[in-house]
N, C-alpha and C positions, 0 to 999 in steps of 0.2 A: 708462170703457173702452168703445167701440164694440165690437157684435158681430163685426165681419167683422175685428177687428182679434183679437179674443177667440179665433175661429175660427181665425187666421193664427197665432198664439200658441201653439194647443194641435197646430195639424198641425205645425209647427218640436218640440215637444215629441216630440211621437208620432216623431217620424223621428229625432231623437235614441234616443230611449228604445230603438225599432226597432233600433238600429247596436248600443248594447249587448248587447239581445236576441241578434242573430245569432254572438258572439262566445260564447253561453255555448253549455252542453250541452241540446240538445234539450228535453231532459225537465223542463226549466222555463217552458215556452211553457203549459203547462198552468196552472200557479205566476202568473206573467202574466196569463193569461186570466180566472184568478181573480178576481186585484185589478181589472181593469178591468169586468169584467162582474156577478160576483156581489159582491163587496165594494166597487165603485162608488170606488175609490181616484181623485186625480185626476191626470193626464198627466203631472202637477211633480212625484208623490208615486213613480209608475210610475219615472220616469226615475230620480230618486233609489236608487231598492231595486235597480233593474240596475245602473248605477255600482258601491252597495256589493257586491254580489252577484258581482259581476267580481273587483274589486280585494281581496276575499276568498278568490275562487278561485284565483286570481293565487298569493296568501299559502302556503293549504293547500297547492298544487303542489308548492312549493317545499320547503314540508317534508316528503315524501317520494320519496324514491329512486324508485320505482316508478310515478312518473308524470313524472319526465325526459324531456323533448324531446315531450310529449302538445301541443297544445291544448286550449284551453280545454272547445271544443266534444263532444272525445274524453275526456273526464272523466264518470266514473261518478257517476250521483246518491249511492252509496253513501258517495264521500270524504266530504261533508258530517255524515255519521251517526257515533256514537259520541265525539262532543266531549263536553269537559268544560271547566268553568268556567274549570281551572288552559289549556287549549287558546284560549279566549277573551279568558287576560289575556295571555298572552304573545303573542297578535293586539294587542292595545293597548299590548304596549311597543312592538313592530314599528311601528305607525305612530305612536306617540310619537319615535322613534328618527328618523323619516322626515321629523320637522317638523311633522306634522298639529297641527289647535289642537284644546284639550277639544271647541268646538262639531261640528268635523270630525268628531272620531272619534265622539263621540253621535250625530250623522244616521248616519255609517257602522253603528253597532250597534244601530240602530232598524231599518234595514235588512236586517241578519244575521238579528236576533230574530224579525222578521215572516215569515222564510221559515221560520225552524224550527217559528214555530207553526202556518205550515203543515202542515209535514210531520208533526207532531206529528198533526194530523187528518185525513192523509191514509194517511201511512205507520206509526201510531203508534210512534212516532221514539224515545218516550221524552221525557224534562227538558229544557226548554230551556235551554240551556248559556250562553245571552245574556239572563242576569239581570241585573233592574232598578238592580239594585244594584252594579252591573261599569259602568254608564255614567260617565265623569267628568260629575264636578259641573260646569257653566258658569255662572261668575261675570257677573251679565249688567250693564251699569251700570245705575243710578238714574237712572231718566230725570227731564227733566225739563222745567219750559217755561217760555219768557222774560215776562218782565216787559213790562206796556204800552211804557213807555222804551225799551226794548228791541228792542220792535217797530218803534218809531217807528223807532229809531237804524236798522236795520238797512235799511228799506224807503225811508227818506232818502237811504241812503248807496249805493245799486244808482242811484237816480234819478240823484244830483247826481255819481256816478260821477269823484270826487276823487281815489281812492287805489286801488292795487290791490296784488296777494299775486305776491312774486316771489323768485324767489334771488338771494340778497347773496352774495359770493363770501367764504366765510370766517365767515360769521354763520347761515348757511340763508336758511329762508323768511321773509321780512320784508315788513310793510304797508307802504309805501311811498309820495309822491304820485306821480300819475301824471302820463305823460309827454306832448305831445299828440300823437304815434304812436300811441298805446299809448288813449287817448281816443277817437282816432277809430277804432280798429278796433273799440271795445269799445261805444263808442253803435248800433251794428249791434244788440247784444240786451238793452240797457237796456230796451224795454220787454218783451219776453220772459222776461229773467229775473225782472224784477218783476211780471207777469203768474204767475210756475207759483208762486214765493213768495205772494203775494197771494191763489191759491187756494187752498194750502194751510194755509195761517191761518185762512181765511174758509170752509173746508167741511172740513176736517179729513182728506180724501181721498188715499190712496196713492198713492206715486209709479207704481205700477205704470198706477194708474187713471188718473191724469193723463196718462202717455205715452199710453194709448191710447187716447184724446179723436180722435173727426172734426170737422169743422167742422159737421158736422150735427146732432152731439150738444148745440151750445150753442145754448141758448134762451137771449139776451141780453134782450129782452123783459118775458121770464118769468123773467129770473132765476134757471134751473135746470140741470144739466147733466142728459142721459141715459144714464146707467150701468149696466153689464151686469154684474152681478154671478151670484146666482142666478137668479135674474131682471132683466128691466129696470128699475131703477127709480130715482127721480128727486132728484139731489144739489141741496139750492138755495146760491144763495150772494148775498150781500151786496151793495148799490150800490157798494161800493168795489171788490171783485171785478168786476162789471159793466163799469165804467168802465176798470180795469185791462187787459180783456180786449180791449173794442171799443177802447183806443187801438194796441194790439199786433195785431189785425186787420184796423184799417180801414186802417192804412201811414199815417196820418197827412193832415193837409192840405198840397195844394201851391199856395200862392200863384198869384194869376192871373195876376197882371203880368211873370212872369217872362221874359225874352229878350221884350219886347215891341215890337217894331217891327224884330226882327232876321229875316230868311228862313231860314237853314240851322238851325230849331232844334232838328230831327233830331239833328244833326251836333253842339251845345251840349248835348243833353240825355245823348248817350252818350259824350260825356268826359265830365262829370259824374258818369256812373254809372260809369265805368271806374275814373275817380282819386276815387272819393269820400272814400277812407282815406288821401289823401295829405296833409301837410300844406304841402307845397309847387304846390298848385294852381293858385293866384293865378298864381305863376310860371309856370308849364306851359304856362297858360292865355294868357299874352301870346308865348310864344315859338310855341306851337300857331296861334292863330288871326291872330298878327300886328298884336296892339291895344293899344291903352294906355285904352280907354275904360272906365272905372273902373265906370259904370253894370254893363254888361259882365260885367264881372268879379265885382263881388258878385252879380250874377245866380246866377251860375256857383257862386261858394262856396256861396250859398243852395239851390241844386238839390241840390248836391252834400251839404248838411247832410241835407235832404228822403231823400235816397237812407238815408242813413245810419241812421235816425230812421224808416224807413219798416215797421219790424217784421215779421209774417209776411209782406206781399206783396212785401216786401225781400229776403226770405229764399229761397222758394221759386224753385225754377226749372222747373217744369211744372205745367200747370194738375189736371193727374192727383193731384196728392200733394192725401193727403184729409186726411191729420193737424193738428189741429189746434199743436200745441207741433214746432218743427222743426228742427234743427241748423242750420250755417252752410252745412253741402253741399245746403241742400236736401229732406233727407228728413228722415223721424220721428227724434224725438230718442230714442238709446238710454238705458236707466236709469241705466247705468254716467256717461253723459256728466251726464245731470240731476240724480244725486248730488254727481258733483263739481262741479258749478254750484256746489250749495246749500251744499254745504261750504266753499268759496271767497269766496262771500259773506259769509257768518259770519264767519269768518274774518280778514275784511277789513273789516266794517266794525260786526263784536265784539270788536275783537281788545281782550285786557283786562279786557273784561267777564263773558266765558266759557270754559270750558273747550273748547276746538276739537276737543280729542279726542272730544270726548263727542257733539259736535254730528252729528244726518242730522234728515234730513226727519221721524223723528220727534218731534222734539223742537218742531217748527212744529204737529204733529198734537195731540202734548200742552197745546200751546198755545192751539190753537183749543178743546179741549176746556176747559182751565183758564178762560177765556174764555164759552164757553156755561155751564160753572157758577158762575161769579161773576156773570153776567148774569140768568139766569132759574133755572139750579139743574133746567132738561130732562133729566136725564139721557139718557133715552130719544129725546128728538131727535138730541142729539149719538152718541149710540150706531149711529142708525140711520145716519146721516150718515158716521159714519166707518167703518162697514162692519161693527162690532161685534156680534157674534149674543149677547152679554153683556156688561155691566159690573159693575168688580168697585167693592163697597162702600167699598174700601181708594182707590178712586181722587176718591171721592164727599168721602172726610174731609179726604184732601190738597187737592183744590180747595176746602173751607171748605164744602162743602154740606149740606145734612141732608138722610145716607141714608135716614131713613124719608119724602121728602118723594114 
């Protein structure tokens, strides 16, 4: 994650959190200030406690007469006071009722809780009424991580980009081969998406951390990425990340000979780039330019391959965009979009071998790490690597290592 990306991250945070803030009652701007300033809470942590803190107040409103037709903002610090446990659960049927999952309504009552331990040391409020033991349990899965073969299989099947995940009508989603429509739109981020897979295998690194890569941050060279975490500090990765990286960077080579002896080849190079996804080009291309010169013409498919196949300088369309990983519009790619990447690849070319439900970007994380301990048994590398301020023992036994090493 670049700084300035790090920085863009937490002011988008703050002006969220901000919006909530001005919805409540005054007299928790103090409450806020807390967490930011003396309790050092972080921007993600801030936003979160105002959400629950809202959609609480929201709740309490409701249950009395006497605050009908108020705002938020015109509510007494006092409503909050005198809860009790039995007040607490019948908040957790109310958003059970509403759809919330176990994990919802736990971030929501970490957020309840935090405020009344406030008030507890400010206003001595009394018991906190959002006890530990009122949270639903979350069932979380068992993670897990693929097999070498696995690896192979999956990072084969993004390259040689045979099959893909689509809706059958009557069956759902089915792996399918692909179509060569559907090929050529899709050789556009073959080497991108085997580029952010490939890193995360090879350095163990968040997806969050991945989105927010500049082009500055990569030392191909050296082998390293430069990530901001609590500090700056330095992610290394693998010759095959390396390579992975510089082909999704460099756009690829384009042949010299191409259009060689023709003049308009301005004019050849931006059909090319126009129809590169078409698979009727050949066509296009003799009713367009008026030829049947066959030399010509594979010229033409060959550019047109080049455009496709050309990775981020393919992708980008200003020279401003710093990010290194980028959607098809052009800009940084959002988490949302680069989870369902990675799900979709899985998916498509595990399908059978894994559970897809179970499959994220964890599960490539778990992998790298299974991988650093069946290799050298570093804990500590790979810990530092994935961003870990601990490892736990229990992860040491399941990758076959010896905790005391």
């Amino acid at each position: 994650m670049s700084e300035a990306y790090k920085v863009q991250h937490q002011k988008r945070g703050k002006k969220t959190k901000n919006a909530y803030i001005k919805l409540l009652p005054p007299g928790l701007k103090s409450y806020f200030k807390y967490l930011d300033q003396d309790a050092s809470y972080s921007i993600d942590t801030q936003r979160v406690y105002a959400m629950a803190l809202k959609d609480y107040l929201v709740y309490l409103a409701a249950q009395d007469a006497k605050y009908e037709g108020m705002s938020l903002r015109d509510l007494p610090i006092q409503i909050f006071l005198d809860k009790t446990e039995a007040d607490i659960r019948n908040y957790i049927s109310h958003m059970e009722a509403a759809g919330a999952s176990p994990s919802a309504i736990s971030t929501h009552l970490q957020g309840v809780r935090a405020y009344y331990k406030y008030l507890e040391r400010t206003h001595g409020s009394g018991s906190n009424p959002v006890s530990t033991s009122l949270r639903p349990k979350v069932h979380r899965r068992e993670s897990y991580a693929l097999s070498p073969a696995q690896v192979h299989r999956l990072l084969k099947g993004i390259l040689d980009n045979n099959f893909y995940l689509t809706e059958v009508e009557g069956l759902g989603m089915r792996v399918i081969t692909i179509t060569p429509e559907v090929r050529m739109r899709r050789e556009r981020l073959v080497s991108r998406n085997y580029a952010i897979i490939a890193t995360i295998l090879g350095t163990g690194m968040k997806e969050s951390e991945i989105i927010g890569l500049d082009m500055e941050d990569v030392h191909l060279e050296d082998m390293y990425f430069d990530v901001y975490r609590e500090k700056k500090e330095r992610i290394y990765f693998t010759e095959d990340v390396r390579d992975a990286l510089a082909d999704y960077t460099s756009g690829g080579a384009v042949p010299s000979d191409l259009f060689e002896g023709h003049e308009n080849v301005e004019e050849l190079e931006a059909f090319a780039k126009t129809n590169m996804c078409s698979v009727n080009i050949r066509a296009m291309a003799k009713t367009r330019f008026q030829t049947e010169d066959e030399h010509l013409l594979d010229d033409i498919e060959r550019r047109a391959r080049c455009y496709r196949f050309a990775g981020r300088p393919g992708l980008i369309r200003s020279s401003h965009v710093t990010a290194l990983f980028v959607s098809m519009r052009g800009s940084r790619m959002q988490r949302r979009t680069m989870d369902e990447m990675i799900k979709e690849m899985a998916a498509t070319y595990l399908s059978g071998s894994i559970d897809a439900s179970r499959f994220s970007s964890q599960t490539l994380r778990n992998t790298y790490w299974s991988d650093v301990m069946r290799s050298s048994g570093n804990a500590a590398f790979a810990s530092a690597q994935m961003g870990r301020k601990t490892f736990a023992v229990d992860d040491l036994i399941r990758a076959g290592a010896n905790p005391n090493r």
